[in-house]
MARMAR-391650 format. One record per residue: x, y, z of N, C-alpha, C, O in turn; residue in one letter. Coordinates in pm, whole numbers, plus 50000, padded with zeros to 5 digits. Layout:
REM MARMAR-391650
XYZXYZXYZXYZA/...
END
This chain:
REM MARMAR-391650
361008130246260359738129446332358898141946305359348153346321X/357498138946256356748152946206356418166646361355768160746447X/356538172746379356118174246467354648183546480354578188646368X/353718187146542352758193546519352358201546418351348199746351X/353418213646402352858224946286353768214146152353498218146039X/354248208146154354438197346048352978188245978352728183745866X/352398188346079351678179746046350268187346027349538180945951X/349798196846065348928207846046349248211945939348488210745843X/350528218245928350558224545757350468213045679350438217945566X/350428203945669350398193345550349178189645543349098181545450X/348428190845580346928189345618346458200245551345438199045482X/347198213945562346088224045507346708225545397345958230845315X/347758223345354348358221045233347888210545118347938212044996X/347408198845196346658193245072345008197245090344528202744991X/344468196045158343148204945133343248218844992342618221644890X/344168222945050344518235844939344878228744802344408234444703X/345278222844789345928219544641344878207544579345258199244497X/343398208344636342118202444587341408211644542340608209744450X/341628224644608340738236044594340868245144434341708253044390X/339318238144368339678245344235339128254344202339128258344085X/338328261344328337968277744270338458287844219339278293044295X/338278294844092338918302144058339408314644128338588322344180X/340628316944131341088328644245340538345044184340278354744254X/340488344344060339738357444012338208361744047337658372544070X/337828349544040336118350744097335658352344166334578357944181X/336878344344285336548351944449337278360444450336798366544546X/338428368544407338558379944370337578390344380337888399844451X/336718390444336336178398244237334498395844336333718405244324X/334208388144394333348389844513333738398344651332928404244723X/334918397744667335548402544789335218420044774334838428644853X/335628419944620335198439044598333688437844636333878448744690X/332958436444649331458442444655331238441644824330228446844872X/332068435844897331788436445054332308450645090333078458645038X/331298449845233331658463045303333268465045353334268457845356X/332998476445382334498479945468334358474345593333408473845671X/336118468045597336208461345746336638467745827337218478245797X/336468463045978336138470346089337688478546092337718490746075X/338468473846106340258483246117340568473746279340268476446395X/341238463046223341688452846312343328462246395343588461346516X/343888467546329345218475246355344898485446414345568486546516X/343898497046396343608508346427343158507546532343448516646610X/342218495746584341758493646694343078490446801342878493946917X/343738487246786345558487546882346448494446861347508491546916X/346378507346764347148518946764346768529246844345638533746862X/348058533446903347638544246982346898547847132346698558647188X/346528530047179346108529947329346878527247388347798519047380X/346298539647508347108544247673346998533747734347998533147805X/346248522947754346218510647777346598498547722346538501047602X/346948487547733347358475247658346058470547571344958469647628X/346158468447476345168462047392345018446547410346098440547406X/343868438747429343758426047472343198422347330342478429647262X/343678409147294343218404547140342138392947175342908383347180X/341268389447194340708381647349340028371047204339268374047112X/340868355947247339978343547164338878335547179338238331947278X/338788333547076337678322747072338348307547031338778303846921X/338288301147140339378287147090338718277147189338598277247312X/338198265547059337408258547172338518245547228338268240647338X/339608240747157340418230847197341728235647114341728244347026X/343068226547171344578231747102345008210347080344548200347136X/345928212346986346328200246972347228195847083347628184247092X/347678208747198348348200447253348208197547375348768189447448X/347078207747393346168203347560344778200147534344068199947635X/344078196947393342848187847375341618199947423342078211247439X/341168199447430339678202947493339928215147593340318212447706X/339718229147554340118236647637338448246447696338368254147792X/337758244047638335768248447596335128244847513334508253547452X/335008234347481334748224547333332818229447361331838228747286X/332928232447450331078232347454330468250647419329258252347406X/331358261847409331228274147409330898276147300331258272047190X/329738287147358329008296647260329858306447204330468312547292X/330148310547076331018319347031330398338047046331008348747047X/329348335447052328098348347025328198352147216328148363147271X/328258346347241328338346547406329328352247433329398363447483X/330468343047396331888347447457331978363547402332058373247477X/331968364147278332468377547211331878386647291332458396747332X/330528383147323329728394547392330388400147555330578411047608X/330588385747595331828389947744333028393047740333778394647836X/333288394247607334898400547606334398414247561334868422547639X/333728419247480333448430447422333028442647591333298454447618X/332468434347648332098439247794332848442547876332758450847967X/334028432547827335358436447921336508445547878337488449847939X/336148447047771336838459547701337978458747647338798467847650X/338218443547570338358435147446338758447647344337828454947307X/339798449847307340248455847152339228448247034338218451846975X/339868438647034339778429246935339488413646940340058405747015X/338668411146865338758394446903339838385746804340748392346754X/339788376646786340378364546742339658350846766339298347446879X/339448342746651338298329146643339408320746504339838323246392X/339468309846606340078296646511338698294346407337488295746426X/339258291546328338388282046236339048267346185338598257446127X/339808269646215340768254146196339518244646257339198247046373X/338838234746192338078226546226338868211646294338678206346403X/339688208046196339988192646243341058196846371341168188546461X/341678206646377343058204746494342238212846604342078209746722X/341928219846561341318230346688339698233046709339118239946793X/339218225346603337768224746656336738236446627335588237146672X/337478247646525337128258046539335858259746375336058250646294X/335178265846349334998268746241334218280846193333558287446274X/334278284546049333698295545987332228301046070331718312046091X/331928288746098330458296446141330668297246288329588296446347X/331768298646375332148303246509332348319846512331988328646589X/333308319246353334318332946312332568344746323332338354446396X/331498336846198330898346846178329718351746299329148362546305X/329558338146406328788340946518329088353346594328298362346621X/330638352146632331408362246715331468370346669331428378046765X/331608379346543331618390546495330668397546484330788409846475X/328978388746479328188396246498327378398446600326408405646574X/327458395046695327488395446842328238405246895328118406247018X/328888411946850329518424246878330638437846763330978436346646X/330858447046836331338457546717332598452046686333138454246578X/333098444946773335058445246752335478437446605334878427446565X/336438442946545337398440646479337158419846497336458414846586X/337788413046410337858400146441339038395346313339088399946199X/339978384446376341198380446318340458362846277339968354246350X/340648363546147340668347746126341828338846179342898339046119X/341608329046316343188322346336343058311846297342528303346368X/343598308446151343908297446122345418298446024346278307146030X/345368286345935346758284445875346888285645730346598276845649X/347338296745705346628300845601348088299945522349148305145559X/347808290145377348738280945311348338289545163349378290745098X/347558293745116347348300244929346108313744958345308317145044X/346668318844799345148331644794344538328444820343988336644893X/343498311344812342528309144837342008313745003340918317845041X/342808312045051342768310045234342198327645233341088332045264X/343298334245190343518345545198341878355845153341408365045220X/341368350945036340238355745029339158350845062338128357345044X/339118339445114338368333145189338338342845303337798353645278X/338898340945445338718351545510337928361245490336888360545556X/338068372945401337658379545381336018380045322335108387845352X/336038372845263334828364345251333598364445354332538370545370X/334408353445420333608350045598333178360145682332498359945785X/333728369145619333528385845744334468388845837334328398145916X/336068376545832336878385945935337548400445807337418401445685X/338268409845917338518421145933340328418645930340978428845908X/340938408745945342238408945978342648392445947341838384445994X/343688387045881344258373045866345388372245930345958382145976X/345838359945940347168356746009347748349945937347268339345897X/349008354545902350068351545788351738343345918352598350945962X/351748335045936352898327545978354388323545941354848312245928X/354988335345927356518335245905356518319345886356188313845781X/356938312845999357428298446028356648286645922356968274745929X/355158293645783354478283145781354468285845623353798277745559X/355078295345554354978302045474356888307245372357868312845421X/356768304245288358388310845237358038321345237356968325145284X/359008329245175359238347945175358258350745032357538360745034X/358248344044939357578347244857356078345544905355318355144893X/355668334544955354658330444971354028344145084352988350645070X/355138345345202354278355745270354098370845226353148377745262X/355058374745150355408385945071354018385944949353638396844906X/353658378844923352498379844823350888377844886350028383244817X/350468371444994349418373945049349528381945076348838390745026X/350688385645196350208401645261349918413445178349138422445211X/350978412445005349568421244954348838419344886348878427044790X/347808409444883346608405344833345548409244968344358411544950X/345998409345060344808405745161345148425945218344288433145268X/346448429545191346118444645196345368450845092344708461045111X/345488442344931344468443544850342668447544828341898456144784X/342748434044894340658431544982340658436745059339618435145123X/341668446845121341048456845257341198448745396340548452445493X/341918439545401342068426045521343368436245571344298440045501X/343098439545726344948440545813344928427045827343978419545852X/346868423345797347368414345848348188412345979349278418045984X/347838405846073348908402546150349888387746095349578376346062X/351138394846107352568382746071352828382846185352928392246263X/353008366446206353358360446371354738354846325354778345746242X/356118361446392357018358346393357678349046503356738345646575X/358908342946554359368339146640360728348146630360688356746719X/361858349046556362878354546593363508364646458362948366746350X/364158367246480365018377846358364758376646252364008383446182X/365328368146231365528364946078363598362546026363238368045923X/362858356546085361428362546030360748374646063359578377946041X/361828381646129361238396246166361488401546029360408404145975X/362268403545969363578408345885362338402345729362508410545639X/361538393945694361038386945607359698397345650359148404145564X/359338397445775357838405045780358088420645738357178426245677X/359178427245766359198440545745359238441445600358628449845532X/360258429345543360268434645346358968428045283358938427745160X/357698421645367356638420745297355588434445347354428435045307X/356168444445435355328456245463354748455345599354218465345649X/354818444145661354108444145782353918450345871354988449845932X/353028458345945353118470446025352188465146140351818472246233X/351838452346124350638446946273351758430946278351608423346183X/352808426946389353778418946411353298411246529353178419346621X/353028401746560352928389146644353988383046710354568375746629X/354498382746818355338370746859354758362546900353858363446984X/355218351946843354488337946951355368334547054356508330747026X/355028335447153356068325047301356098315147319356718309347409X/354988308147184355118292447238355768290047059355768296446954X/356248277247106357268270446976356588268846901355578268946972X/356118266846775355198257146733356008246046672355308237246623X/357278244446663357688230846719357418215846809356828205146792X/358298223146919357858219947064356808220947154356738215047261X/355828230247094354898241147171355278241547340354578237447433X/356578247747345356898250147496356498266547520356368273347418X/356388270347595356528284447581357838296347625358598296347722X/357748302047557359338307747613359308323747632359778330447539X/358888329547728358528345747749359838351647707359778361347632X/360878347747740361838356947697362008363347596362418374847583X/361428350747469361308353747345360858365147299361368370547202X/359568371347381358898380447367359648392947391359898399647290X/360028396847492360808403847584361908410447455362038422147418X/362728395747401363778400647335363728407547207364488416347167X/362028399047108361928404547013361208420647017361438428446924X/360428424247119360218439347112361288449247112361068461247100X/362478443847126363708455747184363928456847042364758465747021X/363468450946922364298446346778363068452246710363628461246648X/361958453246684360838455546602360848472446610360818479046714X/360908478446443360788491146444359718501446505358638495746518X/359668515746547358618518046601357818520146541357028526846608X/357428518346433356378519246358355618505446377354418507446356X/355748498546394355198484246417354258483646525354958483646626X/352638483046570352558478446643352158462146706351238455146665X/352658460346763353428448046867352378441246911351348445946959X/352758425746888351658420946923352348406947035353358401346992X/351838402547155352468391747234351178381347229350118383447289X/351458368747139350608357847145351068348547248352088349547317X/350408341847250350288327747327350978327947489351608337747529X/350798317747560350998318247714350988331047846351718332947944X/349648338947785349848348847845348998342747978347778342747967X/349628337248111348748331648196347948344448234346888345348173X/348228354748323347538367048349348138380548377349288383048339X/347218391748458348068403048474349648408548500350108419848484X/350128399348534351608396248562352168397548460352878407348437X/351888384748348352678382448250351988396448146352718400048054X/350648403748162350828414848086351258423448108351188431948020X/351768426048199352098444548276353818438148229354578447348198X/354428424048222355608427848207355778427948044356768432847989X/354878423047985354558424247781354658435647781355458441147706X/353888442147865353558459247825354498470747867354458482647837X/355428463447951356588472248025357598468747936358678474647940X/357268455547817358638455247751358278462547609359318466147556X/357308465347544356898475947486355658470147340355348473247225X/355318460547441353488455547339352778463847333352708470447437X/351968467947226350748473847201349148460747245347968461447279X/349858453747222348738442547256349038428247306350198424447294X/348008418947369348538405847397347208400647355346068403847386X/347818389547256346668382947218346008365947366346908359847422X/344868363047388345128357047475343928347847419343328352147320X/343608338247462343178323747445342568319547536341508324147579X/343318307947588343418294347675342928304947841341998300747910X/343408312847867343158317147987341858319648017341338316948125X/341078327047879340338335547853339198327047870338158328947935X/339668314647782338138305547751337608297447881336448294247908X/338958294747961338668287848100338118293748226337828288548334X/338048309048170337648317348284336288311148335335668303848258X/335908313048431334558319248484334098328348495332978328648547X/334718339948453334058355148416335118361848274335668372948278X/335178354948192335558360548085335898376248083337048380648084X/334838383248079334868399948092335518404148199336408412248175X/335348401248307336168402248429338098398648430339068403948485X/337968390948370339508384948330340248393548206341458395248221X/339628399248085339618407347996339978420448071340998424848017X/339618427848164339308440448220340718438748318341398449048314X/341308427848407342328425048467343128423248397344118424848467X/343618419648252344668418648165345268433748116346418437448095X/343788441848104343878453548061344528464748150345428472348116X/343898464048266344608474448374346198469948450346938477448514X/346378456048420347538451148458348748460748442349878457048474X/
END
């Protein structure tokens, strides 16, 4: 039975293997862009928890989570709330998200911005960079060792930080021998998409200190960050909470002092 990220990666997997732009050419555009903002630097080194604050207008597995939101808006109320960093799907068909969300939100404010989508070849990889994010997301679970071992340095190449979103050891162990120094846990499966905090909890006790730490998905609120941050996150990336708020910035600023 396929189950979700089964069926997402096969989707962006054949899209990709239509795509006949030459990888040298966009290569070779990516050099003439400016320097990006420092997606990592912006979560190194704060006395406070770093909030990774999204832009996500729906999820495949709860449908419609702000399908009607301004991206230029939101960024601007997270940036207010004192937002590290943002994060914007562009995944169009599963999540509703797209390129021209990524580039609304970034310029609507100073922060750093992560392309979240599913990123399957170089193409993906310099694409991004392309679009104007500052940081890609490389997926242990979506990707072989070669495959992630060779974007991450292409996209450290174009000047892109990567965050690698792991689930357990053995893709911890794959992110460190591709160099990774910005690490993701996800708490939710992308299996099952259940969520499982422990997960989190267990993989910070294991990630070297040079790494800084990143806690994705099911972060309901201050609770679940003060105990991310007591188990030793540099950051929590957050979403679904964020977009349902009624004061966005206000909810951003309570994650933070948590």
């Amino acid at each position: 039975m396929a189950t979700y990220l089964d069926r997402i990666l096969d989707r962006h997997r054949e899209v990709a293997a239509l795509d006949t732009r030459s990888v040298d050419g966009l290569l070779e555009q990516t050099r003439a862009l400016p320097a990006t903002r420092g997606f990592r630097a912006a979560l190194a080194g704060r006395a406070q928890l770093g909030v990774i604050s999204e832009v996500k207008r729906r999820s495949p597995s709860k449908g419609d989570l702000n399908a009607g939101l301004d991206p230029a808006v939101l960024a601007a109320q997270y940036e207010r709330g004192g937002a590290s960093c943002l994060s914007v799907l562009t995944d169009e068909e599963f999540f509703g998200g797209s390129v021209a969300d990524l580039q609304a939100a970034r310029a609507a404010c100073s922060l750093p911005v992560l392309r979240k989508d599913f990123t399957v070849s170089e193409r993906d990889v310099l694409d991004a960079r392309l679009m104007g994010a500052d940081c890609v997301l490389l997926i242990a679970a979506a990707l072989d060792r070669s495959e992630l071992i060779g974007f991450h340095a292409l996209a450290n190449d174009i000047g892109l930080d990567v965050l690698v979103e792991i689930h357990d050891e053995p893709e911890l162990d794959v992110a460190l021998a591709a160099g990774a120094t910005l690490i993701g846990v996800n708490q939710r499966d992308l299996v099952t998409f259940q969520v499982d905090h422990e997960r989190a909890v267990r993989m910070a006790g294991v990630m070297p200190a040079h790494v800084v730490k990143v806690a994705e998905s099911g972060v309901r609120g201050p609770a679940d960050a003060a105990s991310l941050r007591a188990a030793g996150y540099h950051a929590v990336l957050v979403g679904e909470t964020l977009v349902k708020s009624g004061d966005p910035a206000a909810e951003v600023a309570e994650l933070i002092n948590s």
